[in-house]
C-alpha atoms as a printed R data frame, in Angstrom:
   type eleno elety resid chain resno       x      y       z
1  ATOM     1    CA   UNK     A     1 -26.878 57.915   5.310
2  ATOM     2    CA   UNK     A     2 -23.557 59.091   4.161
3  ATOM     3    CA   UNK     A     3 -23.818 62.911   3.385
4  ATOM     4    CA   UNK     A     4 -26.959 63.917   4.891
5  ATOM     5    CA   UNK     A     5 -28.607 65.565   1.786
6  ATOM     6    CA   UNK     A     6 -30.949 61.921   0.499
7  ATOM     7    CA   UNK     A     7 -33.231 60.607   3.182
8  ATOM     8    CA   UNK     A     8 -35.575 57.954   3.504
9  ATOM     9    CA   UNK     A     9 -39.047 58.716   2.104
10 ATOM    10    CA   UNK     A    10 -37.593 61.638  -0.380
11 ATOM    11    CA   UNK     A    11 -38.700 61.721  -3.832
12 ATOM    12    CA   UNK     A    12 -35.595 61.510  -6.516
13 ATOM    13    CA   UNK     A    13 -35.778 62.033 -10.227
14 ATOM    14    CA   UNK     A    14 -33.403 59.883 -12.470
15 ATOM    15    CA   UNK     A    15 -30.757 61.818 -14.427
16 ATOM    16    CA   UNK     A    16 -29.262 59.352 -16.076
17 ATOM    17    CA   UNK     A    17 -29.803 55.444 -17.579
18 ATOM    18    CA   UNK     A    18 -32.675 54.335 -19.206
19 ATOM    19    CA   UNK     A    19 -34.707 55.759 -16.324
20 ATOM    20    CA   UNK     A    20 -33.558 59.221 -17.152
21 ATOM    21    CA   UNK     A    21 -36.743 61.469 -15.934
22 ATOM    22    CA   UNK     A    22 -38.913 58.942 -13.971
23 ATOM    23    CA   UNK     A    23 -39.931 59.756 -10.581
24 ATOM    24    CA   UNK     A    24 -38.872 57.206  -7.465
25 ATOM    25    CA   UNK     A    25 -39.183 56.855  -3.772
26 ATOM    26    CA   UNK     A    26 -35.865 56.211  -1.842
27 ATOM    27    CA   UNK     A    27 -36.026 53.467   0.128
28 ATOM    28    CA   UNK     A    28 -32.692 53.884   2.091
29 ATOM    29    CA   UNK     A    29 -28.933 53.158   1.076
30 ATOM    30    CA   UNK     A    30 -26.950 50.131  -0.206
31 ATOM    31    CA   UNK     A    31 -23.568 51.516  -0.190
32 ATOM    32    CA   UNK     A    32 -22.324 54.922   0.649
33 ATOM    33    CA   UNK     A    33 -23.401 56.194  -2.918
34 ATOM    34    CA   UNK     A    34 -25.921 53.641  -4.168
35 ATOM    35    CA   UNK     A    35 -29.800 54.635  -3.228
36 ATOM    36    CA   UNK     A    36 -32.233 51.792  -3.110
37 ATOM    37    CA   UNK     A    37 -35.627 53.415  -5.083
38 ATOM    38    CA   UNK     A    38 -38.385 51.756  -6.443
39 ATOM    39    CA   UNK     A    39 -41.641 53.362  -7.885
40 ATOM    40    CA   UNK     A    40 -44.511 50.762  -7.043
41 ATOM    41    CA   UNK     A    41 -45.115 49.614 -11.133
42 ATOM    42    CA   UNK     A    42 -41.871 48.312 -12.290
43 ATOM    43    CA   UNK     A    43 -39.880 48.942  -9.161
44 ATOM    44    CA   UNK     A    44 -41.612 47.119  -6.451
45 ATOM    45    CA   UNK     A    45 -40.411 47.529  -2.851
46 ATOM    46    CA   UNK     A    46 -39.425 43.834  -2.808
47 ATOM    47    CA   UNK     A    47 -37.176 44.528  -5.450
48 ATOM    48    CA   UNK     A    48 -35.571 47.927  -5.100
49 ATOM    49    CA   UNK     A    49 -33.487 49.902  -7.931
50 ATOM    50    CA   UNK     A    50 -29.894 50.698  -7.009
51 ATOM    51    CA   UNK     A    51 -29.283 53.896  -7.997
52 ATOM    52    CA   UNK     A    52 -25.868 55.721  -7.902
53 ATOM    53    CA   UNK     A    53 -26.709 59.187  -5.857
54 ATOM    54    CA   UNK     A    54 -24.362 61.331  -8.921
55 ATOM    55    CA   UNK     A    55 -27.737 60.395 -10.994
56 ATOM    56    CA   UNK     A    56 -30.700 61.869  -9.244
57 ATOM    57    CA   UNK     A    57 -32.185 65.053  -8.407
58 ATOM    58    CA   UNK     A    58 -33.871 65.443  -4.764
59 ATOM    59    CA   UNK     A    59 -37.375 66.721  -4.659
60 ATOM    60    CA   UNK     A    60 -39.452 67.247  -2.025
61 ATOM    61    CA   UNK     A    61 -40.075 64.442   1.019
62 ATOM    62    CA   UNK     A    62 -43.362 62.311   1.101
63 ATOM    63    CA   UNK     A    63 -43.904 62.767   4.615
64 ATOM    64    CA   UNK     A    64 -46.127 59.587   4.929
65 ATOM    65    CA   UNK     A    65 -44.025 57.383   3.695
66 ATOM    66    CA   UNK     A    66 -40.867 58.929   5.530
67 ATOM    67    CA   UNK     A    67 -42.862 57.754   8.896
68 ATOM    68    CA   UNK     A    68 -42.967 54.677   7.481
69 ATOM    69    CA   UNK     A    69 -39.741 53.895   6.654
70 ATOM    70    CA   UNK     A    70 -38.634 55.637  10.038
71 ATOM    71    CA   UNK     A    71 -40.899 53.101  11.673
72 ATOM    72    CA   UNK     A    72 -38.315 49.984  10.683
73 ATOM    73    CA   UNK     A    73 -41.550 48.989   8.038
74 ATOM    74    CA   UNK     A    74 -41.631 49.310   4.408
75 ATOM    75    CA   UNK     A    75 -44.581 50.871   2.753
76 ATOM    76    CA   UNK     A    76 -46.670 48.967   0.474
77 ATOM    77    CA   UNK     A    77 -46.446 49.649  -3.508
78 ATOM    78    CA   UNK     A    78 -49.678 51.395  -3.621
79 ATOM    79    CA   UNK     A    79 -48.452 53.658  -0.632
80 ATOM    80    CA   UNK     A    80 -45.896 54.920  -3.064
81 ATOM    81    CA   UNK     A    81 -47.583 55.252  -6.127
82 ATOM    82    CA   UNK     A    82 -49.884 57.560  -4.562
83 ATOM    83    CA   UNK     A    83 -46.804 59.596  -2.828
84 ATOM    84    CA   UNK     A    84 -45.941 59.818  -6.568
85 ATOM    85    CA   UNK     A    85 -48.933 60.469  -8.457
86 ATOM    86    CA   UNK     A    86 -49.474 63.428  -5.744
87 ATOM    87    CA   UNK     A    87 -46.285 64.626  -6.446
88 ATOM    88    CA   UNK     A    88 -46.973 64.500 -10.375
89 ATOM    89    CA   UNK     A    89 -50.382 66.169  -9.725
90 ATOM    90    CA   UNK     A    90 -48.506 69.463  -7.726
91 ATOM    91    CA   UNK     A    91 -45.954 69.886 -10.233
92 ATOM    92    CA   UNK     A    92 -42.729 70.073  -7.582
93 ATOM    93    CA   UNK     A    93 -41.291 66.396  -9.521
């Protein structure tokens, strides 16, 4: 991870693109500014987003799913899409 300030697990919001305002789950990096997201609908975790790091906003971690993805595994789409609804439900994204 190149600065320190995205992590694995973290919930982003898009800031720019089409996407502007939908919620994802970073997956880890591509390059040193390019985040691969996905959201478990139209982002699956087979097929990540790459998302330049200038066009996100960090929320809060999904703890869960940051032990998974610290574990060397990926989570499962419907592991994230409940990370995000729970998010949604709280208010914090």
């Amino acid at each position: 991870m190149p600065n320190g300030t995205i992590t694995p697990g973290q919930i982003v919001r898009s800031t720019a693109g089409r996407d502007a305002g939908h919620a994802y789950v970073v997956l880890g990096w591509n390059k040193p500014q390019t985040l691969l997201v996905a959201d478990g609908r139209g982002r699956k975790v087979a097929s990540p987003k790459k998302k330049n790091v200038k066009h996100v906003t960090r929320h809060s971690i999904a703890a869960n799913l940051a032990e998974i993805l610290a574990g060397g595994t990926n989570p499962t789409d419907e592991n994230i899409r409940q990370a995000l609804a729970q998010i949604e439900v709280t208010g914090y994204a």
